[in-house]
N, C-alpha and C positions, 0 to 999 in steps of 0.2 A: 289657304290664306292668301291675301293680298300681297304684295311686295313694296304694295304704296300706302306709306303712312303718312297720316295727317298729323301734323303738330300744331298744338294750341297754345299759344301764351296767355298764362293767368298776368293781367298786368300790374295789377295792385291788393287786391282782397280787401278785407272790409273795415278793420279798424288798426291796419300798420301804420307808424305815425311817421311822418314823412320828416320830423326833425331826427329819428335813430335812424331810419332805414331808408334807401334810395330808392322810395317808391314814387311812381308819378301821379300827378293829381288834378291839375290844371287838362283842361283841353290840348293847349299847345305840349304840352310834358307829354299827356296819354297819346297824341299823336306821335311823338318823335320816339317814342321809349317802343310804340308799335312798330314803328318805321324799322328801325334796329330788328327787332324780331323777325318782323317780315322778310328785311331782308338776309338773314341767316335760313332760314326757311318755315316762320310759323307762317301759314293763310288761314289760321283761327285766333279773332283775340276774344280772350273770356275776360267780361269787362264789368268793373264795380263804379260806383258813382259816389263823390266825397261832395261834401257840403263844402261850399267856396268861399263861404262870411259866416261868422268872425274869425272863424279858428280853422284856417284852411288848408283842408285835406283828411283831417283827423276824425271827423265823425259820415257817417252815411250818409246817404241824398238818395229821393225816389221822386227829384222834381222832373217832370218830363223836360224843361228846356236845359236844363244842364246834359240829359242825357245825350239829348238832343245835337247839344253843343260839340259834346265830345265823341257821340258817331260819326258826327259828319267831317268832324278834323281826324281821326282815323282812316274813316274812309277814303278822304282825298291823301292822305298820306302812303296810303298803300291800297293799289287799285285791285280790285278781285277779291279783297279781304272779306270771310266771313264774320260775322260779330256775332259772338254768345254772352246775353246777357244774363248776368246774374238775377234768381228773382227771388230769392230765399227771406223772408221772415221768420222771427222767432213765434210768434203766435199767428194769431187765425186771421187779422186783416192784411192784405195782402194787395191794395189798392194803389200802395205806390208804384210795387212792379209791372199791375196791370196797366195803371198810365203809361208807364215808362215804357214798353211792349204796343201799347197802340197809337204812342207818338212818332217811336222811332222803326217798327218793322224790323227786327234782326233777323237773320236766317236761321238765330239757335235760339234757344232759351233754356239754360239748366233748368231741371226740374227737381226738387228735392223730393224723393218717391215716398219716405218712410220717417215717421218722428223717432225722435234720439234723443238719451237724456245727454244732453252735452257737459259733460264732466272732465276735470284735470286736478289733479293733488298732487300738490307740492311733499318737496324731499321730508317736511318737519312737518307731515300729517295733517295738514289744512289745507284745507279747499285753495284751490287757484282762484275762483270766483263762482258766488252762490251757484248751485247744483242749478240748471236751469231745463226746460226742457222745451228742444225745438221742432215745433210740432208740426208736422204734413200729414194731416188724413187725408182721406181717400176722397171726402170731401171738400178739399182744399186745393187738390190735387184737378179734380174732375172742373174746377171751376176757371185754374190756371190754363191747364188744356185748350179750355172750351175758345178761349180769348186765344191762344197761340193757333187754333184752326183759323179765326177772323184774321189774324195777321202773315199767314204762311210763315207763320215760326215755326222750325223743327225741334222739339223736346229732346233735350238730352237727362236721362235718369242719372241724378249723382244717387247713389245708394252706398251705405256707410257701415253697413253687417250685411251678412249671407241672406238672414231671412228680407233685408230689402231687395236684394239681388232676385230671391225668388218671386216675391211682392210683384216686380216690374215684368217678368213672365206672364203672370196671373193677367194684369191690364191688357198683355196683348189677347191671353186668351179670353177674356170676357168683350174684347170688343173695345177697349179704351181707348186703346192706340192701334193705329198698323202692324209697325215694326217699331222697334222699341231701341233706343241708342244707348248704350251702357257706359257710366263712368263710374269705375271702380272708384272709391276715396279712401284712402290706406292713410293713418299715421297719427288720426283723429285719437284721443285717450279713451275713449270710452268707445270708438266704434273697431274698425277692421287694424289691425298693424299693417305696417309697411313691412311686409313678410315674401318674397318670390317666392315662397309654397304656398301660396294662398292661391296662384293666380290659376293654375293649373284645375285646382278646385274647383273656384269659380265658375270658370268655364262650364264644368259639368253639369250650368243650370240654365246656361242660357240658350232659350231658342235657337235654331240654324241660323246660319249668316246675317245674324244681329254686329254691327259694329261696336265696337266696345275700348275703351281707353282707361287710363287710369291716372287720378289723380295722388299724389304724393310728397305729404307733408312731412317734413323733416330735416334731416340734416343729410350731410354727405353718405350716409350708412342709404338713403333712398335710391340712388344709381344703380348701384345693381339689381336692382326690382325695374328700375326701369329698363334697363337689359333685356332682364326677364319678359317683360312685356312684350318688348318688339323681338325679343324670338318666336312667340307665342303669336305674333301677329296681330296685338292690338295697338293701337292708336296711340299717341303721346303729349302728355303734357306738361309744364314746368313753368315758373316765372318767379315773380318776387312774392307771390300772394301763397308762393306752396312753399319756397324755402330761399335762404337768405346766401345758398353753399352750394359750391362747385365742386366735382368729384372730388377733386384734390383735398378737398377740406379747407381751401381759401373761401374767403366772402368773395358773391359775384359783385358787382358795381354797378351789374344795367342787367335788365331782360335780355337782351339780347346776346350778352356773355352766355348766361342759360340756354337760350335757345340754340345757340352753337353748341354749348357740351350734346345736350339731346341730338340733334343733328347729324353728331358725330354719333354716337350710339347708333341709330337706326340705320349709317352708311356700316355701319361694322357688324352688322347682325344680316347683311344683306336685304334692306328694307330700302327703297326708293323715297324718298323725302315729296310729299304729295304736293301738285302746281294748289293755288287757290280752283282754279277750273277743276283739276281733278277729287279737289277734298269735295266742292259740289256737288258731284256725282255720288262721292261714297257718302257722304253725310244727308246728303235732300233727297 
């Protein structure tokens, strides 16, 4: 394994509402809330797009000039920054991300490898909200690719159970992709738990010297998985989009509170905190 880990700040997610939680949303906010992370040491921001009129922040956006807006004020915000953009829909069109992908050119682009029925039940036996199910075939998959080869975006695979983990194996071996970038997603209700014996497992499906990270939904009980991770040598991630809490069990207040606790984890595991230059090399 590597000694140099890349960390990613998740900076906002897709429907936290910026009047509970201190998520940023505006271009100026998603630059400076990046700024902060950057400078603790994330040089990956994984980045969502909020609608700016009438109700702003609170619902999605797939308009390319907002994307637009809020790459380019990151980017001058923190120079060398990679940008991994979000490009997940619930169903089969999937035309905002591809705009959004060929206006703005990011160096990443998650790729959601595998559909999941996305499910949550509450303490009193009822659905959290309708059972829904969000769907990435292989067909859907093949067509987001094809757009992130025109744009020299590198695909990062979020996979959400084991069998998508193996799923994204299969693409390298039929020829889909080169080499394939793995983000574990732990914490989802219906997909992987945020479990450190999972991660040891995992491993044992993935191609040689595939880079792999993991993403980590929850609460304070998520740290030591993240631990776990960067003992094990893979990549890191954290922000407001994956949890609202600090080892300690306090609320963070900014991203970049976050990205210092991780930070501190990977200098404590013996892991070297990646330049934006060197996440480059291991990522592209």
């Amino acid at each position: 394994m590597s000694d140099l880990a890349v960390i990613t700040c998740a900076l906002t997610g897709v429907l936290t509402n910026p009047k509970q939680h201190p998520v940023p949303v505006t271009a100026a906010e998603m630059a400076a809330s990046a700024k902060a992370a950057f400078d603790e040491g994330a040089s990956v921001m994984h980045v969502h797009f909020r609608q700016q009129a009438p109700e702003l922040g609170h619902l999605p956006s797939w308009e390319p000039e907002v994307a637009a807006e809020v790459a380019d004020a990151i980017r001058a915000a923190c120079p060398g920054v990679l940008l991994n953009f979000s490009t997940g829909t619930i169903g089969r069109d999937q035309s905002g991300p591809i705009a959004c992908l060929e206006r703005c050119k990011p160096e990443i682009g998650a790729c959601n490898a595998g559909s999941l029925n996305y499910l949550k039940a509450r303490s009193n036996g009822q659905w959290a909200w309708p059972p829904m199910l969000f769907e990435n075939t292989v067909e859907k998959i093949e067509e987001l690719l094809a757009v992130m080869r025109q744009t020299n975006t590198r695909p990062e695979f979020e996979c959400f159970d084991t069998g998508i983990v193996r799923s994204v194996a299969m693409f390298e071996q039929v020829g889909m992709i080169d080499r394939a970038s793995f983000n574990f997603v732990m914490g989802v209700d219906s997909g992987m738990p945020a479990d450190a014996d999972l991660l040891a497992l995992l491993l044992r499906y993935l191609p040689q010297n595939n880079p792999w990270q993991t993403t980590l939904i929850g609460r304070e009980a998520i740290w030591p998985v993240h631990r776990k991770a960067a003992e094990l040598g893979g990549h890191l991630r954290t922000g407001l989009e994956d949890t609202f809490y600090l080892p300690n069990g306090e609320r963070a207040r900014s991203n970049g509170e976050l990205i210092a606790a991780l930070a501190s984890i990977a200098h404590e595991t013996g892991r070297t905190v990646a330049t934006p230059a060197q996440a480059r090399e291991l990522f592209l």
